[in-house]
N, C-alpha and C positions, 0 to 999 in steps of 0.2 A: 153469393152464397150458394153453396151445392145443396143437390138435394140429402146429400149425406149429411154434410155440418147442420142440415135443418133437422135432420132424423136425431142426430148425435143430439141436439141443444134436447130436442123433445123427450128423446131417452133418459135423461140426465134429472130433468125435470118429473119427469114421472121414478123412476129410482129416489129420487129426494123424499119423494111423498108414499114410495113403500114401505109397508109392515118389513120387507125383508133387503130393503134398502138396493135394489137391483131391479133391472129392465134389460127387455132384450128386442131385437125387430132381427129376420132375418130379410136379408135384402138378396140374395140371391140364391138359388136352390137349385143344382142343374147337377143332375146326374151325383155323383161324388162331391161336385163343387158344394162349399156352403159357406158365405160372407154373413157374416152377424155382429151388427153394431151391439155391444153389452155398455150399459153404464154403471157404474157401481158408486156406491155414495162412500166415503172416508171410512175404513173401517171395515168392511165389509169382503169378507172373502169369498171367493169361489172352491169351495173346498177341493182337497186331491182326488184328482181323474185321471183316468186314461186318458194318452196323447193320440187324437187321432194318426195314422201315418205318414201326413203332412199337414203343419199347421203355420199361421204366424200369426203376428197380432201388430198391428198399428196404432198408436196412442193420439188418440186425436186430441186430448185436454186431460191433465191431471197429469197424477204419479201413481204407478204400481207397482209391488214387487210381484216377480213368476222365482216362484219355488220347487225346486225339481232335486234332481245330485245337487245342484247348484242353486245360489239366488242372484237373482239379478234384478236390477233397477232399472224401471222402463221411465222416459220422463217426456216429454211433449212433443210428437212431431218424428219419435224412435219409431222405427220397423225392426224388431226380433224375427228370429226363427224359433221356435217354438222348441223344445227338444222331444224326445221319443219315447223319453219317460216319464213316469205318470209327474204331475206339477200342481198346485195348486196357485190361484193369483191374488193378491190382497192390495185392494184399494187405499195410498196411503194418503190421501186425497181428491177428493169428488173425481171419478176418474172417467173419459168413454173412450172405446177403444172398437178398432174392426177386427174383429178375428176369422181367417179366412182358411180353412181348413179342407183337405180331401177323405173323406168320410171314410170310404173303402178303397182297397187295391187288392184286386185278384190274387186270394192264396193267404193273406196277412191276418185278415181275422179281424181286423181291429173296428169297431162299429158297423160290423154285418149286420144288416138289417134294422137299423134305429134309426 
């Protein structure tokens, strides 16, 4: 067992037992880079945001759908590319996922300084 699937089980566990049914750890932070295990309990959306300008997401356990122009169904063990426009994601069961995103890229605007 990784220390990710350990992080994932713990996030999962803690999302269970939140008021807003969600948990988050980032696991890595380097410059632009940013990997963040999310878990989201059944039900529970990540409301519509801006798409950083590169993003993906890895479903380590559950199902989700990512709502953008398009919806799509992510289901256990999927790597998505994320799209460019804004999306929101809904948990359609206890879900954890790695989302691994480039915050900034020179010129584009898109999460300057957050």
């Amino acid at each position: 067992m990784s220390v990710v699937d350990d992080k994932a089980r713990q996030l999962l566990e803690k999302a269970r037992d939140a008021e807003n049914g969600r948990a988050a750890k980032i696991l890595v932070n380097d410059g632009p880079l940013r990997q963040t295990v999310i878990a989201l309990r059944e039900g529970v959306m990540l409301q519509e945001h801006n798409s950083p300008p590169a993003a993906s997401l890895f479903l380590f356990a559950g199902r989700v759908t990512v709502k953008g122009q398009e919806e799509e169904t992510v289901g256990e063990g999927e790597l998505v590319t994320l799209t460019h426009q804004r999306h929101s994601v809904t948990a359609l069961e206890d879900s954890v996922f790695l989302l691994t995103t480039v915050t900034s890229v020179a010129g584009q605007g898109s999460h300057d300084g957050h």
